[in-house]
N, C-alpha and C positions, 0 to 999 in steps of 0.2 A: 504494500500500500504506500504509495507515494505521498506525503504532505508537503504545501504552499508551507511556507516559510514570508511571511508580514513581516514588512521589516519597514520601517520611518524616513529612509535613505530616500525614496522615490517621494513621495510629500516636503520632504523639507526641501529638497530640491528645485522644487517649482515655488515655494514661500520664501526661499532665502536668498539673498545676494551677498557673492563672493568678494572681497576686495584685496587687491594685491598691495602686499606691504614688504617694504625694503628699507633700509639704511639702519641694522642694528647690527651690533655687535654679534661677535662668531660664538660666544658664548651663553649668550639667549637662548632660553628654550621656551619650548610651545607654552609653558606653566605663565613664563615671565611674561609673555604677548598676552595670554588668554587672560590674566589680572589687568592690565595694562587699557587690554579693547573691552572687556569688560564693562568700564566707565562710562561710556558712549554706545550702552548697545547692549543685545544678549546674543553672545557669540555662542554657535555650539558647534562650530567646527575650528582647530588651528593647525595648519599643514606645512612644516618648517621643508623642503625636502633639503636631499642631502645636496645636489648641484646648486651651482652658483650661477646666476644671471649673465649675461652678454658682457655685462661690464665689470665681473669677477665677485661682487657682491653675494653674498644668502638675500633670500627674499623666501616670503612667507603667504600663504595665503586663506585668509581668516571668513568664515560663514555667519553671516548674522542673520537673524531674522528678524522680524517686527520692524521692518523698516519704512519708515514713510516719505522719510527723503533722502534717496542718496547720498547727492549732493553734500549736504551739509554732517551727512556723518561723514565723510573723507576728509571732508576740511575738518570735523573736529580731530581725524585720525591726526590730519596732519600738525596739527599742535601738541602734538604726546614726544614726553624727551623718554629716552631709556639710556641713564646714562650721560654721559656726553653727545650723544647719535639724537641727531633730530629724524622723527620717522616720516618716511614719505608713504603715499596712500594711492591707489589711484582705483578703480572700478577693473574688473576685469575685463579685456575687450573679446575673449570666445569661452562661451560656455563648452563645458565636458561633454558629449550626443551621451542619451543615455542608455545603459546598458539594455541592451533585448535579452529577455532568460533564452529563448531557445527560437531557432529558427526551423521555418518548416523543411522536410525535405526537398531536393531539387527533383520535379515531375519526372519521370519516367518516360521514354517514347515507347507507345505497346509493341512496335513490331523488332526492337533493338532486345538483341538477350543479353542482361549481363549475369553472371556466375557471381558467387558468391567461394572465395575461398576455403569455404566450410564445404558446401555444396561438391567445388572438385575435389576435397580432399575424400569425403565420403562416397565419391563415386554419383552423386546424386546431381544429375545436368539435365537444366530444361528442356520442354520438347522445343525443336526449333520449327516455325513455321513452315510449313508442307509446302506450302504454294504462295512463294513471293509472288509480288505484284513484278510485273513483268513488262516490258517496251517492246513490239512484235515493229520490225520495218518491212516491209516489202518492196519490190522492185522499182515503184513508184515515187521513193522517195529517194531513189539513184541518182547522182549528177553524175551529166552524160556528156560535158562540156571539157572541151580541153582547155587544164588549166595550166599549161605549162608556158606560156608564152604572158600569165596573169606575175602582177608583184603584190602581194598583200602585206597589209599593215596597218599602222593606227596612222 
Protein backbone atom coordinates (compact mmCIF):
# COMPACT_ATOMS: atom_id res chain seq x y z
CA UNK A 1 0.00 0.00 0.00
CA UNK A 2 1.56 3.07 -1.14
CA UNK A 3 0.89 6.55 1.04
CA UNK A 4 0.93 10.41 -0.03
CA UNK A 5 3.21 11.82 2.20
CA UNK A 6 1.79 16.18 2.99
CA UNK A 7 4.28 17.88 3.31
CA UNK A 8 4.03 22.23 3.61
CA UNK A 9 7.02 22.79 1.02
CA UNK A 10 4.54 23.04 -1.82
CA UNK A 11 2.01 25.81 0.13
CA UNK A 12 4.66 27.92 1.57
CA UNK A 13 6.08 28.19 -1.77
CA UNK A 14 3.54 29.90 -3.52
CA UNK A 15 2.85 32.26 0.11
CA UNK A 16 6.50 33.06 0.41
CA UNK A 17 9.19 35.34 -1.04
CA UNK A 18 12.78 34.43 -1.26
CA UNK A 19 15.34 37.28 -0.92
CA UNK A 20 18.99 37.06 -1.78
CA UNK A 21 21.36 38.34 0.84
CA UNK A 22 25.04 38.85 0.62
CA UNK A 23 27.88 40.88 2.22
CA UNK A 24 28.53 38.89 5.72
CA UNK A 25 31.15 37.45 7.15
CA UNK A 26 32.52 33.79 6.33
CA UNK A 27 31.63 33.00 9.78
CA UNK A 28 27.88 33.44 9.87
CA UNK A 29 25.77 30.80 10.13
CA UNK A 30 22.19 30.34 9.20
CA UNK A 31 21.30 30.80 13.21
CA UNK A 32 23.02 34.37 13.09
CA UNK A 33 20.84 35.43 9.69
CA UNK A 34 17.72 33.75 10.97
CA UNK A 35 17.92 36.17 14.52
CA UNK A 36 19.05 38.95 12.46
CA UNK A 37 15.87 38.80 9.47
CA UNK A 38 13.80 37.63 12.11
CA UNK A 39 13.39 41.40 13.20
CA UNK A 40 11.62 42.55 9.89
CA UNK A 41 9.75 39.45 9.09
CA UNK A 42 8.84 35.77 9.89
CA UNK A 43 11.55 33.82 8.04
CA UNK A 44 11.09 30.02 7.82
CA UNK A 45 13.56 29.36 5.52
CA UNK A 46 17.74 30.26 5.67
CA UNK A 47 19.93 28.68 2.96
CA UNK A 48 23.69 29.65 3.41
CA UNK A 49 25.02 27.37 0.47
CA UNK A 50 28.52 26.36 0.45
CA UNK A 51 29.72 28.21 -3.12
CA UNK A 52 30.44 31.60 -3.31
CA UNK A 53 28.95 34.28 -5.78
CA UNK A 54 30.45 35.72 -9.00
CA UNK A 55 32.23 38.11 -7.10
CA UNK A 56 33.88 35.50 -4.40
CA UNK A 57 31.42 36.52 -1.77
CA UNK A 58 28.86 33.78 0.60
CA UNK A 59 25.52 34.87 -0.01
CA UNK A 60 22.58 33.52 1.44
CA UNK A 61 19.16 33.02 0.61
CA UNK A 62 16.30 33.71 3.30
CA UNK A 63 12.12 32.67 2.88
CA UNK A 64 9.71 34.98 4.57
CA UNK A 65 6.28 34.86 4.60
CA UNK A 66 3.41 37.30 5.52
CA UNK A 67 4.74 39.61 3.37
CA UNK A 68 2.96 42.76 2.18
CA UNK A 69 5.59 44.65 0.62
CA UNK A 70 8.52 43.77 -0.64
CA UNK A 71 9.97 46.42 -1.28
CA UNK A 72 10.33 47.94 1.91
CA UNK A 73 11.32 44.63 3.61
CA UNK A 74 14.70 44.80 1.46
CA UNK A 75 15.29 48.14 2.35
CA UNK A 76 14.80 47.37 5.81
CA UNK A 77 17.10 44.18 5.08
CA UNK A 78 19.33 46.56 3.86
CA UNK A 79 19.89 48.49 7.15
CA UNK A 80 20.88 45.33 9.31
CA UNK A 81 24.86 45.59 10.27
CA UNK A 82 26.23 41.92 11.24
CA UNK A 83 29.33 42.97 12.52
CA UNK A 84 31.39 45.31 10.69
CA UNK A 85 29.46 44.00 7.19
CA UNK A 86 26.76 46.07 6.17
CA UNK A 87 24.13 43.46 4.52
CA UNK A 88 22.88 43.90 1.15
CA UNK A 89 19.31 42.46 0.17
CA UNK A 90 17.82 42.31 -3.14
CA UNK A 91 14.49 40.09 -4.33
CA UNK A 92 15.27 37.08 -6.14
CA UNK A 93 15.05 37.44 -9.86
CA UNK A 94 14.12 33.32 -10.97
CA UNK A 95 12.07 31.24 -8.96
CA UNK A 96 13.01 27.34 -8.38
CA UNK A 97 10.11 25.28 -11.25
CA UNK A 98 8.62 23.19 -8.91
CA UNK A 99 9.31 19.67 -8.37
CA UNK A 100 6.77 17.09 -10.34
CA UNK A 101 6.41 13.79 -7.96
CA UNK A 102 6.24 11.59 -10.96
CA UNK A 103 5.81 11.78 -14.55
CA UNK A 104 3.70 9.63 -16.75
CA UNK A 105 5.04 7.14 -18.98
CA UNK A 106 6.24 7.88 -22.55
CA UNK A 107 3.10 6.30 -24.85
CA UNK A 108 3.94 3.23 -26.43
CA UNK A 109 3.52 2.81 -30.43
CA UNK A 110 1.15 -0.42 -30.61
CA UNK A 111 2.66 -1.93 -33.75
CA UNK A 112 6.69 -1.33 -32.30
CA UNK A 113 7.71 -4.52 -29.94
CA UNK A 114 9.91 -3.67 -27.31
CA UNK A 115 11.26 -6.64 -24.98
CA UNK A 116 11.77 -6.28 -21.66
CA UNK A 117 15.09 -7.71 -20.40
CA UNK A 118 13.35 -9.88 -17.94
CA UNK A 119 11.05 -11.01 -20.61
CA UNK A 120 14.44 -12.32 -22.86
CA UNK A 121 16.02 -13.50 -20.12
CA UNK A 122 13.14 -15.82 -19.33
CA UNK A 123 12.73 -16.88 -22.70
CA UNK A 124 9.21 -15.05 -22.79
CA UNK A 125 9.13 -12.77 -26.21
CA UNK A 126 6.04 -11.10 -27.62
CA UNK A 127 4.18 -12.32 -30.54
CA UNK A 128 5.29 -10.02 -33.25
CA UNK A 129 2.76 -8.92 -35.63
CA UNK A 130 1.72 -11.41 -38.40
CA UNK A 131 0.92 -9.12 -41.13
CA UNK A 132 2.66 -5.66 -41.29
CA UNK A 133 1.15 -3.10 -43.16
CA UNK A 134 2.77 -3.21 -46.34
CA UNK A 135 3.58 -0.69 -49.62
CA UNK A 136 2.58 -3.00 -52.96
CA UNK A 137 4.08 -0.91 -56.28
CA UNK A 138 3.38 -2.11 -59.57
CA UNK A 139 4.54 -1.45 -62.95
CA UNK A 140 2.68 1.71 -63.08
CA UNK A 141 4.42 3.56 -60.99
CA UNK A 142 7.98 2.77 -63.01
CA UNK A 143 9.83 5.70 -64.40
CA UNK A 144 10.53 4.85 -67.90
CA UNK A 145 12.53 8.09 -68.67
CA UNK A 146 16.02 8.26 -69.30
CA UNK A 147 17.65 9.88 -66.64
CA UNK A 148 21.08 9.98 -67.52
CA UNK A 149 21.77 12.92 -69.41
CA UNK A 150 19.33 14.75 -66.12
CA UNK A 151 21.66 16.60 -63.13
CA UNK A 152 19.80 16.74 -59.81
CA UNK A 153 19.99 18.74 -56.97
CA UNK A 154 18.71 21.21 -54.58
Amino acid sequence: MVTKVHSNANPTRTISKSIFVTNFSDNTTFADLWKICQTHGVVVDVYIPKCRSKVGKHFALVRFIKVTNVERLVGNLCTLWIGRMHLHANVIRFERTPFQQSQPPPPTRPGKIVPSFVSVVKGILPTPVLNPPAMVLDDSCMVTTDLRNYVMGE
